[in-house]
C-alpha positions as CSV (number, residue, x, y, z in Angstrom):
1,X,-27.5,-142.4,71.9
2,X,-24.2,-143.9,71.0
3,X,-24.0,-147.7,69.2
4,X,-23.0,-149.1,72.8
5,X,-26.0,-147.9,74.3
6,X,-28.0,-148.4,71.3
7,X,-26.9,-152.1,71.8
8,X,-27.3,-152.4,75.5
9,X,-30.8,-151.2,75.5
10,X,-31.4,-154.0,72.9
11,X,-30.0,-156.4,75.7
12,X,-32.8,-155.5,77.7
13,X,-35.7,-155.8,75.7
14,X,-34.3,-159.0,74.8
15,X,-33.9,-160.0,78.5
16,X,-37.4,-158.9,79.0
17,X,-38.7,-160.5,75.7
18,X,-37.2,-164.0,77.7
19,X,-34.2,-164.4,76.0
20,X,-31.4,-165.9,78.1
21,X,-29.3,-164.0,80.0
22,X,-26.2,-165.2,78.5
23,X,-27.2,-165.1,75.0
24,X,-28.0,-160.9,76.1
25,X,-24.6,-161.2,77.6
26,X,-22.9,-161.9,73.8
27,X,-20.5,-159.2,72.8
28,X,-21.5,-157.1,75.5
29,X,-18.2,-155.2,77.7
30,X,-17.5,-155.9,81.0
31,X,-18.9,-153.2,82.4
32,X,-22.1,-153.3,80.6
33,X,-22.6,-157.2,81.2
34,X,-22.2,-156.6,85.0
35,X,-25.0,-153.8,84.7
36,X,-26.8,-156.6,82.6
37,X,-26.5,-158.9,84.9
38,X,-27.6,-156.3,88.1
39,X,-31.1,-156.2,86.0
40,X,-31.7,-160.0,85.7
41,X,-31.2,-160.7,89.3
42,X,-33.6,-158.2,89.9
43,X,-35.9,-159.3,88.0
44,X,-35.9,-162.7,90.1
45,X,-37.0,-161.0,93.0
46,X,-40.1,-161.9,94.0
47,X,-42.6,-159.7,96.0
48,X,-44.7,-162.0,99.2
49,X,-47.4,-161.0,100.1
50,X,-47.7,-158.9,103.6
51,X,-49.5,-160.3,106.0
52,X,-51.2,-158.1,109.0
53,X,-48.3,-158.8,111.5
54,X,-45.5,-158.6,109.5
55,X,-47.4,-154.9,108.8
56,X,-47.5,-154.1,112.0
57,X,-43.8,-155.2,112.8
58,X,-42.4,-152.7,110.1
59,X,-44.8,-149.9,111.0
60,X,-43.5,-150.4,114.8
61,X,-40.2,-150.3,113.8
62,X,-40.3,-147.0,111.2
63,X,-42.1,-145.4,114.2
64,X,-39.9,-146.6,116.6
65,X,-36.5,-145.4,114.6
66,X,-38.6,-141.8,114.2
67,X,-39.2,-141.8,118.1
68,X,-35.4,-142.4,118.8
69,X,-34.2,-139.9,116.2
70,X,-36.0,-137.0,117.3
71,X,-36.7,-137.3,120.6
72,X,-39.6,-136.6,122.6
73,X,-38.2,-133.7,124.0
74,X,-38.4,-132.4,120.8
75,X,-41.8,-132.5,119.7
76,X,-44.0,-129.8,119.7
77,X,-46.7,-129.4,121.9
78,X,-49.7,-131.2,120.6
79,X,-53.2,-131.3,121.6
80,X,-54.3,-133.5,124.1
81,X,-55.0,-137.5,122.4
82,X,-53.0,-136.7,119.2
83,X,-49.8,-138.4,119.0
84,X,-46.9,-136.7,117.2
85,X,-46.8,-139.7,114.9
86,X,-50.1,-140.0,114.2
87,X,-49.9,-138.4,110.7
88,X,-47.4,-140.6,110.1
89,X,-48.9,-144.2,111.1
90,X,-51.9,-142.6,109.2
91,X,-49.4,-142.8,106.4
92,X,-48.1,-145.8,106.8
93,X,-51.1,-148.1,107.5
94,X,-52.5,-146.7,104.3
95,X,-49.5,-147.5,102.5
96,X,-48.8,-151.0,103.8
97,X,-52.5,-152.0,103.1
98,X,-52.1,-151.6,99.9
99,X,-49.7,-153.9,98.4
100,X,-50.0,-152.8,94.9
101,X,-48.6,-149.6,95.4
102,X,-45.8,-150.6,97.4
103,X,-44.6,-153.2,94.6
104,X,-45.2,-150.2,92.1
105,X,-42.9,-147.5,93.8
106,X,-40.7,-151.0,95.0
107,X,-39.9,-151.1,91.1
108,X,-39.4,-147.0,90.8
109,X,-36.7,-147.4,93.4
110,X,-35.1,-150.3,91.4
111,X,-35.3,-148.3,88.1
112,X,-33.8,-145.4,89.8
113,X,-30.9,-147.6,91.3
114,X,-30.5,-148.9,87.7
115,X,-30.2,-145.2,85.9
116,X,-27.7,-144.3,88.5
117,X,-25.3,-147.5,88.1
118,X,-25.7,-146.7,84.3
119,X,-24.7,-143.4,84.6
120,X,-21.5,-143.9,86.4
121,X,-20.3,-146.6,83.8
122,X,-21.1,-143.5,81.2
123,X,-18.9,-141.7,83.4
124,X,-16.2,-143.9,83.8
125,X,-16.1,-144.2,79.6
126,X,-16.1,-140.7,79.2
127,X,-13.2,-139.9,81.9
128,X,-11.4,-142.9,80.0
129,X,-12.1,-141.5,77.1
130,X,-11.3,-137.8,77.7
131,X,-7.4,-136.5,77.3
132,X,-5.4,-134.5,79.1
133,X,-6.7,-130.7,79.2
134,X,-4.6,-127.7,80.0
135,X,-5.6,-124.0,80.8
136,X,-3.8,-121.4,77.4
137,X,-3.6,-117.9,78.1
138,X,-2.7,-115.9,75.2
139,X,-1.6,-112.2,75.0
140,X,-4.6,-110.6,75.1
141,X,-5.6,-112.8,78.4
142,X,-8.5,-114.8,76.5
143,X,-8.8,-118.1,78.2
144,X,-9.0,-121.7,76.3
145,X,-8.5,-125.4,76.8
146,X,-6.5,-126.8,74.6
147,X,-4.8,-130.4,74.5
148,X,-1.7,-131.1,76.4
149,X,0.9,-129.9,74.4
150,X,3.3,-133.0,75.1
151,X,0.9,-134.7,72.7
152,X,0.9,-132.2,69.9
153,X,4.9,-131.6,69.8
154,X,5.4,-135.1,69.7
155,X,8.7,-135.1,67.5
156,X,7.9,-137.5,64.8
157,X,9.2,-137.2,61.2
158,X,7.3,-138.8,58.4
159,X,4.4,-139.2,60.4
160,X,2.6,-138.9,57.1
161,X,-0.8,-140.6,56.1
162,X,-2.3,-141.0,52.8
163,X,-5.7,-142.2,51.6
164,X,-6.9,-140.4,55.2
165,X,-6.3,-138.9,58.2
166,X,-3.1,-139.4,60.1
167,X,-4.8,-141.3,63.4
168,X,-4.1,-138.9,67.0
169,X,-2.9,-135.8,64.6
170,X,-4.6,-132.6,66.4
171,X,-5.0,-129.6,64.1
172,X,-4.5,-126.2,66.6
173,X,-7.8,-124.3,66.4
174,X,-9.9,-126.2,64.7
175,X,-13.3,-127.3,65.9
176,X,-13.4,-129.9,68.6
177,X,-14.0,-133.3,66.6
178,X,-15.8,-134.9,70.0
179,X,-18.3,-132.4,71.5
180,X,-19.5,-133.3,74.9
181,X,-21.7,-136.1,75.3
182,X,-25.6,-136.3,76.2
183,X,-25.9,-139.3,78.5
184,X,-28.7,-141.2,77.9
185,X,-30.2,-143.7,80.3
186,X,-31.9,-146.9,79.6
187,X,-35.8,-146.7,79.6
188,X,-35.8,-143.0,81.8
189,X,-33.4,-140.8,79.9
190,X,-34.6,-138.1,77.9
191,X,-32.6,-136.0,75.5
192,X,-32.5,-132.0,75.8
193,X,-35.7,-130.5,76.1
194,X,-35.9,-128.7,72.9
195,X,-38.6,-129.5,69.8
196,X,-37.6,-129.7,65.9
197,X,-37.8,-126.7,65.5
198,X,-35.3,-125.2,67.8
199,X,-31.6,-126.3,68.8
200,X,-29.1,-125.7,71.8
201,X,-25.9,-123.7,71.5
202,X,-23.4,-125.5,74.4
203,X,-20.0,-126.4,75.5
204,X,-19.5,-122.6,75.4
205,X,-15.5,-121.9,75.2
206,X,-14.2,-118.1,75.3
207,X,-16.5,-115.9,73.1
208,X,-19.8,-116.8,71.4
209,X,-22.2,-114.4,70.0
210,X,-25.5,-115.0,69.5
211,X,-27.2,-112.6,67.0
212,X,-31.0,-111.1,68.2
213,X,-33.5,-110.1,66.4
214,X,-32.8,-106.8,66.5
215,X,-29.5,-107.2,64.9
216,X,-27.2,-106.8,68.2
217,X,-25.6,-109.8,69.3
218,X,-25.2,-111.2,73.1
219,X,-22.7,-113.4,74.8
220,X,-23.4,-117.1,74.9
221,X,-22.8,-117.7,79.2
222,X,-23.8,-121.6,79.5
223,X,-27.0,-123.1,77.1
224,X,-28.9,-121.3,74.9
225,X,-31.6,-122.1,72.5
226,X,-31.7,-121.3,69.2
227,X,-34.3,-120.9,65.8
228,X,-34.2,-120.8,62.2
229,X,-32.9,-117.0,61.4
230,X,-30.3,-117.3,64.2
231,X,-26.8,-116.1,63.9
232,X,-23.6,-117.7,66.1
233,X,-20.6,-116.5,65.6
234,X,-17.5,-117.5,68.1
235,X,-14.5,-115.4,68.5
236,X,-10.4,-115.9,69.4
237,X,-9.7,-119.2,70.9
238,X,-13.7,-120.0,71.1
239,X,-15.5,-122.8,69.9
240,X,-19.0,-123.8,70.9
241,X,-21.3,-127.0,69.8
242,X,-24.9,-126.4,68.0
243,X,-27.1,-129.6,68.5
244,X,-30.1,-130.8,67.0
245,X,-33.4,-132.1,68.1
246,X,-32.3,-135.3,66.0
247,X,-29.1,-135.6,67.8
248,X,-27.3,-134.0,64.7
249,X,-24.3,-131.8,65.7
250,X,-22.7,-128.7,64.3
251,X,-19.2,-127.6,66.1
252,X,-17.4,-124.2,65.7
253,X,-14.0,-123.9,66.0
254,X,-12.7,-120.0,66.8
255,X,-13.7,-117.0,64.4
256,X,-16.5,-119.0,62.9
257,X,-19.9,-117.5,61.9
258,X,-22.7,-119.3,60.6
259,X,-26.6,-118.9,60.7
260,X,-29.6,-121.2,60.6
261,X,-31.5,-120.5,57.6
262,X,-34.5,-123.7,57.9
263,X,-34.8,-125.8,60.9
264,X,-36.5,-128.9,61.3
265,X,-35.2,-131.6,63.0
266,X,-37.6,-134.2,63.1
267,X,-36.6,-137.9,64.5
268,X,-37.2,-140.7,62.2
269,X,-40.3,-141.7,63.3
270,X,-41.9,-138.3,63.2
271,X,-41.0,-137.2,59.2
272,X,-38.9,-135.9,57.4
273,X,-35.4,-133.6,58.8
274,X,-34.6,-130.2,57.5
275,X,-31.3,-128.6,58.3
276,X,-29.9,-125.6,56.3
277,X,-27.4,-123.3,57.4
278,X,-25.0,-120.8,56.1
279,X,-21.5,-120.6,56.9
280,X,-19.7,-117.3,56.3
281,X,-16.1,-117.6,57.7
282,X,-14.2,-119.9,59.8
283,X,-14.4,-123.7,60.4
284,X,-16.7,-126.5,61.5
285,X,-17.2,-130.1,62.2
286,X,-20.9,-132.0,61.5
287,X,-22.0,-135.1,63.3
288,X,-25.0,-135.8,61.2
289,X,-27.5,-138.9,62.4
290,X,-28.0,-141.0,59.4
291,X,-31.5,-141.3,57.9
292,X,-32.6,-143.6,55.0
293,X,-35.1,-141.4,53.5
294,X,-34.5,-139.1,50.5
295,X,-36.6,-136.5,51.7
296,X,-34.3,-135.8,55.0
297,X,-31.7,-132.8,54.0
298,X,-29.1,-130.9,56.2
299,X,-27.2,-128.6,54.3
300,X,-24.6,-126.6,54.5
301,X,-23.9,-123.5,52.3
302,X,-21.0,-121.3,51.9
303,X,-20.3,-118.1,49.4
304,X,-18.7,-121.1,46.8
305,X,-21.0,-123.8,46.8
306,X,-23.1,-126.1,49.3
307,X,-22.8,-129.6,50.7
308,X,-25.6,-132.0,51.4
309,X,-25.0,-134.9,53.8
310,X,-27.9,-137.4,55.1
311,X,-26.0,-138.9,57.5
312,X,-22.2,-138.5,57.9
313,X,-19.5,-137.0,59.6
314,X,-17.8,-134.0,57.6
315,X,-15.8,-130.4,58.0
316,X,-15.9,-127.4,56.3
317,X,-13.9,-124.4,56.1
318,X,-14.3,-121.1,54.7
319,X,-11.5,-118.4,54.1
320,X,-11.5,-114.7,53.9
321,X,-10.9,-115.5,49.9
322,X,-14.0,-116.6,49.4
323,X,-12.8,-120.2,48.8
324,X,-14.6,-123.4,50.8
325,X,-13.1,-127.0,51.3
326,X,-15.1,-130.0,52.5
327,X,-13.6,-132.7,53.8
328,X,-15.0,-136.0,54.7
329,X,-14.4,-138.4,57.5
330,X,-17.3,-140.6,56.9
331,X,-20.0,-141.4,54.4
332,X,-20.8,-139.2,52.0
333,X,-21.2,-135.3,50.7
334,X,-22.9,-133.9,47.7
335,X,-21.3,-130.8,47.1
336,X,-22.4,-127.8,44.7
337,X,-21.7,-124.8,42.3
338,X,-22.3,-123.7,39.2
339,X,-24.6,-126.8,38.6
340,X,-21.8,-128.9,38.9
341,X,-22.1,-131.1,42.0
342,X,-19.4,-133.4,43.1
343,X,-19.7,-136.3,45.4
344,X,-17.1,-136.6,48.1
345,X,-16.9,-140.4,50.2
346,X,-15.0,-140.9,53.6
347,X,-11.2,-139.8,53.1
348,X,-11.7,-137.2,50.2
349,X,-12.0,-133.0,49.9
350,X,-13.2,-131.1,47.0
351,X,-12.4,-127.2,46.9
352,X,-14.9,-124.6,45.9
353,X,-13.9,-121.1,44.8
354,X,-16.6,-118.5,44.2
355,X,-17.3,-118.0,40.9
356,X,-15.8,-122.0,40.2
357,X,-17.2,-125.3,40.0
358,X,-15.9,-127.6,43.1
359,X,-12.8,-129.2,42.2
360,X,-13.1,-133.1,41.3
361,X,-12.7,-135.1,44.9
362,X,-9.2,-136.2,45.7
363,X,-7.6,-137.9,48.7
364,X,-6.6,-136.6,51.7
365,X,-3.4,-136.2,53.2
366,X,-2.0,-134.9,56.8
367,X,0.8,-135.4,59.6
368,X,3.4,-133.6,61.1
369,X,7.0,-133.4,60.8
370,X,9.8,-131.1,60.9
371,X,10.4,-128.6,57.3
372,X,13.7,-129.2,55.8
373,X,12.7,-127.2,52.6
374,X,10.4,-123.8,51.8
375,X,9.2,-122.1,48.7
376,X,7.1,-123.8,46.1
377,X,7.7,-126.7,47.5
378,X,8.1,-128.0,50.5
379,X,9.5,-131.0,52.4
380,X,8.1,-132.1,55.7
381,X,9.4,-135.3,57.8
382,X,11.1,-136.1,54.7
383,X,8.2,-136.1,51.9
384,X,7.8,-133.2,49.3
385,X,4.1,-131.3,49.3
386,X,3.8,-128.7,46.0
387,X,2.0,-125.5,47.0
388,X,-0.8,-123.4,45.3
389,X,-2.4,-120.1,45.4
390,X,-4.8,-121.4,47.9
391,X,-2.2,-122.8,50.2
392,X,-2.5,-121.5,53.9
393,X,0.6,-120.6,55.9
394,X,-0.1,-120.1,59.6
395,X,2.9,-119.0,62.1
396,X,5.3,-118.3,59.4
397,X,7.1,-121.5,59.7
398,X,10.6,-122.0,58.9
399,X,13.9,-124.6,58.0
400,X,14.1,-126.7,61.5
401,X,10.4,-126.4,63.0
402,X,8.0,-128.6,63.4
403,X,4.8,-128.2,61.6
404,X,0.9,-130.2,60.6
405,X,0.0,-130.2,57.3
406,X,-3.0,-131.0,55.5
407,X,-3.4,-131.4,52.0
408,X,-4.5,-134.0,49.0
409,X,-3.2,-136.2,46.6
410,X,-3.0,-134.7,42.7
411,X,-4.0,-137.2,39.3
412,X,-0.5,-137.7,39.0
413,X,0.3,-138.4,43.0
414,X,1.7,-135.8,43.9
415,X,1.2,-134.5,47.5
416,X,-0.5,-131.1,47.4
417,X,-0.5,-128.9,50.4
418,X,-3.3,-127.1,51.3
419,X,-2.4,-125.9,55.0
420,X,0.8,-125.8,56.8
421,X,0.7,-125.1,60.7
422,X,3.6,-124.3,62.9
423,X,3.6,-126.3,65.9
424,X,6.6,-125.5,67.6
425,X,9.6,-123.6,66.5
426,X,13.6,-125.0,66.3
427,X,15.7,-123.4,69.2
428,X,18.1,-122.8,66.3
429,X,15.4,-120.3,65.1
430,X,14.9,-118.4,68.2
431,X,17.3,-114.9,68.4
432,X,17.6,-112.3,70.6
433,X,18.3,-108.5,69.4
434,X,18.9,-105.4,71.6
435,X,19.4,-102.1,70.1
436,X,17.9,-98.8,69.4
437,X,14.9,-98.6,66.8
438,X,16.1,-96.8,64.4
439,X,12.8,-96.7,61.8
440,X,9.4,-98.1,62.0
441,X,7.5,-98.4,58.9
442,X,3.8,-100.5,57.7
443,X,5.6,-103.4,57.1
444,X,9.1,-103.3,59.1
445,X,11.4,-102.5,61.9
446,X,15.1,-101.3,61.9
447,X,16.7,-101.8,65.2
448,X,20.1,-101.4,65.6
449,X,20.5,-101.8,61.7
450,X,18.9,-105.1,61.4
């Protein structure tokens, strides 16, 4: 449950507690305060009590409607005495007599009318919300969704943010940073049916592997649950979305693998939460509900180090080098090797090598712009970015394009790049070459003596 429903389900009780409406009303958006408001005038309706004629006017009207809907040529034959409706007027006078239970299921109607009205205002947020989706296709005919691509080539030079995260950049392939949401509805709403000790692997995209117990692994089609000593692993242009009994989320972005190792996930009120999993390769987000207890843990450990978080929001990636980066979007990570542990607040990323301590925490940097320089250092919508070992080039970017790049901020302030991503390519750097191939070796082509 988000802070605006958290906050409109305090409305109520307070409205029930006898607060006045317009004091529940404070703060509250439109849409919620009409829903609000839909609840208060309900509650003002008063329920008389049923005299014997005004009984026997309704039941002579329900039967009458039933009569005129299906026809008496269409009743079956009955015995001689019994009416067709019998069973129902049986039904009814019971019912009617009884005034109790037709106040109780009065108010299960009204909840019901409630949970739907809530539900489409969910709706509406989340279609508001949601952006513009477009089918990909690549080469090998795997099917994604990715962002409309008017948004991610948006030709902006210095579009540069230090101290954080450049506000609408998109990074292509990484790990959906706002999984699908669970709609929750005021009093009647419950969340997946799943217990601590299990979770649900969902918004399925391309291919995702679950491992069995046998050690084969098995396509992910639509929701499947999940246990400590579980392996999920997604493949090209895949993601999926692990979530928690707690409402804690782990999200994979495409050739990820990561297994649960302890599982837990207890609410506040039931103890304490245990999360550990491993991540082997690959990239993913954590949504992780905060608790303020220091015996709740949800961990996440990679071949150079682990990270601890109680209640934050968090990515890590993990390359084929052996090398792990955690970067922090809010509160706060403990992260580990070598007995060195580092602690990493909202904006930072620390780098852990195996073998290495994590790196001390420094500020992040990102945007997008177009490379005017290459080499050891680069220059990108008019700022310079130094390179390192660990730098990762993707596409094979070049003078004229337009790439994202992620990095941090050195002691000295310098920017340091630690990702560079080719968006979209310069038509000057586009070429066309016929000829015959002349040689084809591991690493080249000759064609026509280029």
């Amino acid at each position: 449950m988000n802070e605006l429903e958290q906050l409109f389900q305090q409305r109520i009780e307070q409205l029930e507690a006898g607060k006045p409406l317009e004091v529940c009303l404070e703060e509250l958006p439109e849409k919620e305060a009409r829903a609000l408001r839909l609840i208060a005038d309900i509650r003002t309706v008063s329920f008389s009590e049923a005299d014997e004629e005004s009984i026997a006017e309704q039941r002579a009207a329900v039967l009458g409607a039933a009569a005129k809907r299906l026809g008496a040529a269409a009743a079956p034959a009955t015995p001689s005495g019994v009416s067709f409706f019998s069973p129902l007027q049986t039904w009814l006078d019971w019912l009617l007599t009884r005034r109790e239970l037709a106040v109780g299921l009065t108010l299960v109607l009204i909840i019901a009318l409630i949970s739907v009205a809530w539900f489409g205002l969910t709706q509406d947020r989340n279609s508001d919300e949601a952006g513009v989706i477009a089918s990909v296709v690549d080469d090998s005919g795997i099917e994604t969704l990715a962002e409309d691509a008017t948004s991610a080539a948006a030709d902006t030079e210095g579009g540069l943010s230090e101290e954080g995260s450049l506000a609408g950049n998109t990074v292509p392939g990484s790990a959906a940073t706002k999984p699908a949401n669970n709609t929750f509805i005021p009093v009647i709403s419950q969340p997946a049916k799943v217990n601590p000790q299990t979770a649900t692997v969902s918004t399925v995209q391309g291919l995702v592997e679950i491992q069995g117990e046998d050690g084969t692994w098995a396509s992910v089609n639509r929701v499947n649950t999940i246990s400590a000593g579980a392996r999920v692993r997604t493949g090209h242009l895949s993601q999926a979305t692990i979530t928690f009994f707690d409402g804690s989320q782990a999200s994979l972005s495409a050739n990820t693998e990561i297994s649960i190792d302890e599982l837990n996930a207890q609410r506040p009120e039931e103890g304490f939460r245990t999360v550990v999993m491993t991540q082997y390769i690959g990239e993913s987000e954590h949504s992780v509900q905060f608790r303020n207890d220091s015996g709740s843990r949800y961990e996440v450990n990679t071949p150079a180090g682990s990270g601890i978080a109680r209640g934050t929001k968090f990515g890590v990636l993990v390359t084929p080098g052996l090398l792990a980066r955690f970067v922090v979007t809010e509160g706060k990570v403990d992260v580990t090797n070598l007995n060195r542990t580092v602690s990493v607040i909202a904006g930072q990323l620390t780098t852990a090598i195996a073998g290495r301590a994590p790196a001390a925490p420094a500020f992040r940097v990102t945007g997008e712009g177009e490379v005017t320089q290459t080499g050891a250092v680069w220059t990108i919508g008019g700022q310079t970015f130094q390179t390192h070992e660990q730098t990762i080039i993707i596409g094979n970017p070049q003078v004229g394009d337009l790439v994202f790049v992620e990095g941090h901020l050195s002691p000295e302030g310098e920017r340091v790049a630690d990702r560079i991503i080719l968006l979209r390519r310069t038509l000057a750097n586009h070429f066309q070459l016929t000829g015959a191939v002349e040689a084809i070796n591991d690493t080249a082509w000759t064609i026509a003596g280029q």
